[in-house]
C-alpha positions in Angstrom: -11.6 -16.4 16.4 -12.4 -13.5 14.6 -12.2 -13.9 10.2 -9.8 -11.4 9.0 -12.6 -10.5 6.7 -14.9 -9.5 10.0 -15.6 -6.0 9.8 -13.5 -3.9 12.1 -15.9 -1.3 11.7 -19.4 -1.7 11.1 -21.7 1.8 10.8 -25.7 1.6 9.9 -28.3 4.1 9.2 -25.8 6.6 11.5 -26.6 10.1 12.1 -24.8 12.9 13.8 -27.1 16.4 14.2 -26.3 19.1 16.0 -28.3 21.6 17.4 -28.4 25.2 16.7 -27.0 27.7 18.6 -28.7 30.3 18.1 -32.2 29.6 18.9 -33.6 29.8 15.2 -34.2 26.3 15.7 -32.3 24.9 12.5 -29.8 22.2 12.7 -26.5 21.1 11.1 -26.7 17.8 9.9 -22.8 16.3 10.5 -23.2 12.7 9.2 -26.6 12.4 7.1 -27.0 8.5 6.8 -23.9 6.7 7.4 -23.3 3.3 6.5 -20.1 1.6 5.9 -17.9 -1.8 6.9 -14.3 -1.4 7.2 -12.8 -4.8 7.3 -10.3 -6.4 9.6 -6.8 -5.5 8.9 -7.8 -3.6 5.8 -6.3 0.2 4.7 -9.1 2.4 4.3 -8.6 6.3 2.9 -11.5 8.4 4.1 -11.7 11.6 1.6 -13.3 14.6 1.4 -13.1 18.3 1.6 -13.2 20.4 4.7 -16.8 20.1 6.1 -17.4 16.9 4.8 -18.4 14.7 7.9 -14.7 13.1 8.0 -13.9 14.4 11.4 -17.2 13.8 13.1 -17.2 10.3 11.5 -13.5 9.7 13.1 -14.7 10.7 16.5 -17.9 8.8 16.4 -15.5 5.7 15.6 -13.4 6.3 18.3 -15.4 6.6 20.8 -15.1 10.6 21.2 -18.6 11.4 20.1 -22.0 9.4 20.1 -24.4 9.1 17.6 -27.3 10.9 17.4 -28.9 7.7 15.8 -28.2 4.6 14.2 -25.8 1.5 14.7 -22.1 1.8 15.2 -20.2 -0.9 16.1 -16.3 -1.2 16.6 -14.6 -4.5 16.9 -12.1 -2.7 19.8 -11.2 0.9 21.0 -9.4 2.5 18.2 -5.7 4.6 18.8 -6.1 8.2 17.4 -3.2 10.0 15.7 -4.4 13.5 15.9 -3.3 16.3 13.0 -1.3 17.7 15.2 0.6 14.8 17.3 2.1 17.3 19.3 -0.7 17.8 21.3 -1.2 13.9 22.5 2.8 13.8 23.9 2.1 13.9 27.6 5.7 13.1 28.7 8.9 14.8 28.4 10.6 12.1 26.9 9.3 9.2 24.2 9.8 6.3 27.0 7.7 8.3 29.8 5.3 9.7 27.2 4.6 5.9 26.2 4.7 4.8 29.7 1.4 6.7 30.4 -1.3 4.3 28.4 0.1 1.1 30.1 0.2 2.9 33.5 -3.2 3.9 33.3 -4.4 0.2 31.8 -3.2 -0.6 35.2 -0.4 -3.1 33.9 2.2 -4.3 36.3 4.8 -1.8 36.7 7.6 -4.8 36.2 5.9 -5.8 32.6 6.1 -1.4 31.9 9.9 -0.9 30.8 9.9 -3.9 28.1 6.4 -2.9 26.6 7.5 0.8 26.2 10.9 -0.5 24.7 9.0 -2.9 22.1 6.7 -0.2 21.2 9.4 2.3 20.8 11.6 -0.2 19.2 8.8 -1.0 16.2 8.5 2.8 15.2 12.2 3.3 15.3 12.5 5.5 18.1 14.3 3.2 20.7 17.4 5.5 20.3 15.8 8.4 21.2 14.0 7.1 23.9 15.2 9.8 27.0 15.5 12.7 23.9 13.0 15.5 25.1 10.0 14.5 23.3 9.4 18.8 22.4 12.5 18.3 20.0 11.4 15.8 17.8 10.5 16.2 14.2 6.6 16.2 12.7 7.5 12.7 11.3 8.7 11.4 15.2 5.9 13.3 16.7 3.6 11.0 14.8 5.8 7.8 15.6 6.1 8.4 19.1 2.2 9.1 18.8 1.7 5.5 17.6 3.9 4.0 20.1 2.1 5.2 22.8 -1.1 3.3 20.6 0.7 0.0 20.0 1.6 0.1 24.1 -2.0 0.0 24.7 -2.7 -3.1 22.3 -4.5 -1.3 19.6 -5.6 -2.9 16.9 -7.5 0.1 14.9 -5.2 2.9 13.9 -6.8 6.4 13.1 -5.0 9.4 11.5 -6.5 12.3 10.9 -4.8 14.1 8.3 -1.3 12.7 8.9 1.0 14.9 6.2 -0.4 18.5 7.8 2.9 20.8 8.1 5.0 18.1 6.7 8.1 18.6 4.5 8.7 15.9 2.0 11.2 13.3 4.5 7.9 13.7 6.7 5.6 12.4 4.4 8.0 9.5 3.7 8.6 8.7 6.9 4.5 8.7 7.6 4.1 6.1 4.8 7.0 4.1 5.8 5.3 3.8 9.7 1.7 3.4 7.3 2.9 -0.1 5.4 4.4 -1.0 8.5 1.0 -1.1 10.6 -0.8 -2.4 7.4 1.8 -5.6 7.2 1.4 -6.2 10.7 -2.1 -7.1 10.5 -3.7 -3.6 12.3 -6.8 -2.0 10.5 -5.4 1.5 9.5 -7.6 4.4 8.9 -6.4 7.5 7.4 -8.3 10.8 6.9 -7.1 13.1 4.2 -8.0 15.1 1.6 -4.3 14.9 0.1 -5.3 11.6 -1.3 -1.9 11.6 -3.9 0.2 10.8 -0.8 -1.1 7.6 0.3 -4.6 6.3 -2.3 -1.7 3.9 -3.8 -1.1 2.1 -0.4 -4.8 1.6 0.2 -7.0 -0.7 -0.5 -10.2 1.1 0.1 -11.4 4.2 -0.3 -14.3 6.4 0.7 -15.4 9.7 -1.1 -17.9 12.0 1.6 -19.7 15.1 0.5 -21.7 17.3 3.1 -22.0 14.4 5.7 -22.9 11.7 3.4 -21.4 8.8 1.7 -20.6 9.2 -2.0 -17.9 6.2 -2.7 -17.4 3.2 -1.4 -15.3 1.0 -3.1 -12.0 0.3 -4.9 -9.6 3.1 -4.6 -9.1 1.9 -8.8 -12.4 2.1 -9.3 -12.7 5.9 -8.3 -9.9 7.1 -10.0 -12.4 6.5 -13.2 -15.0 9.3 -11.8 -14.8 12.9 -11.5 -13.6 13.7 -8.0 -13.9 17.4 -8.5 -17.5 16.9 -8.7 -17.0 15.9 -4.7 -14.6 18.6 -3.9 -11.3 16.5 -4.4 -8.7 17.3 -6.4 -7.9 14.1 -8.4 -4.4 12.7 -7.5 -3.0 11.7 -10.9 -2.1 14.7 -12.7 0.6 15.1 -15.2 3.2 17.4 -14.9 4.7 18.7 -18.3 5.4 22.3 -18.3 5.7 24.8 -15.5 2.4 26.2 -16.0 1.3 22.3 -14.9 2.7 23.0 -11.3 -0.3 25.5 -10.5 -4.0 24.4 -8.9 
């Protein structure tokens, strides 16, 4: 039985380059000496500007993209919670969109209906199971998009930048369906580089800059360095005076 201080995630010496295309025989260097652990059950923030290595390092996790070297190992296939959810709902409606995974697991079509009904039922979607799935809100999009994970038996959750073209009862209803997964035990991943949203319900946080690793640690602890140096925007800021309410 697997320690709930195992590593969940375990990346060493990993590199990601891509080749040039065109034919001046220079390459882009995604992930420049990767090495992490992200523990079992933990609730990891991944930060970093645009063109930091985030993405590349989310689909080398999951299994979308290989290594060009080094060691990557991953306790069990992750679920992925795309930016835009949208694009992952392949049925009409929440309870055949959920059905899919299951169905293609090859699970007996009796034991279907009450896994899709449990997984819709522990995102809070149950009661709009046969509502066209096109009509949902950002917020359900995303639900229905972990549904469809927790009906395949996932126990690592990725989201990649989970609060894009949310309004505010969006963001709270992301964090809300966040703790959830974190209390039940799943390893939850989140990519984002709107760390004042969620860096509180974390409890450890990594900083990359041009496809390397520049933090590892405490989220606490890195709330004492200068995150601008990295291309963040540090996510306790005091608000006094309209002028305050400007980047």
């Amino acid at each position: 039985m697997k320690s709930e201080n195992s590593p969940a995630v375990r990346l060493r010496e990993v590199y990601k380059i891509f080749p040039s295309q065109t034919g001046d025989r220079k390459h882009t260097v995604a992930l420049d000496d990767v090495s992490l652990e992200i523990l079992r059950g933990s609730f990891t923030v991944i930060g970093g500007a645009n063109g930091s290595g985030k993405s590349v390092l989310m689909n080398i996790i999951s299994g979308l993209m290989e290594a060009s070297d080094g060691l990557v190992e991953v306790e069990s296939k992750p679920g992925l919670v795309f930016q835009d959810a949208a694009t992952q709902i392949l049925g009409d409606s929440p309870r055949e969109d959920v059905s899919v995974g299951p169905r293609n697991l090859g699970l007996p079509k009796s034991e279907i209906p009450s896994v899709v009904e449990k997984a819709l039922a522990s995102v809070s979607l149950l009661e709009k199971a046969d509502f066209p799935a096109e009509f949902l809100s950002g917020g359900e999009k995303r639900r229905l998009a972990v549904a469809s994970i927790l009906a395949m038996d996932r126990d690592i959750i990725i989201f990649d930048e989970p609060y894009a073209n949310l309004d505010y009862p969006g963001v709270l209803d992301v964090n809300a369906l966040l703790r959830q997964l974190h209390s039940s035990g799943k390893t939850v991943i989140v990519l984002t580089h709107e760390l004042e949203k969620c860096l509180g319900l974390s409890d450890h946080f990594i900083v990359m800059q041009k496809g390397r690793i520049v933090f590892d640690g405490c989220p606490q602890d890195a709330l004492k360095l200068d995150l601008t140096a990295w291309s963040i925007r540090n996510p306790i800021a005091a608000y006094g005076k309209l002028s305050d309410l400007a980047w």
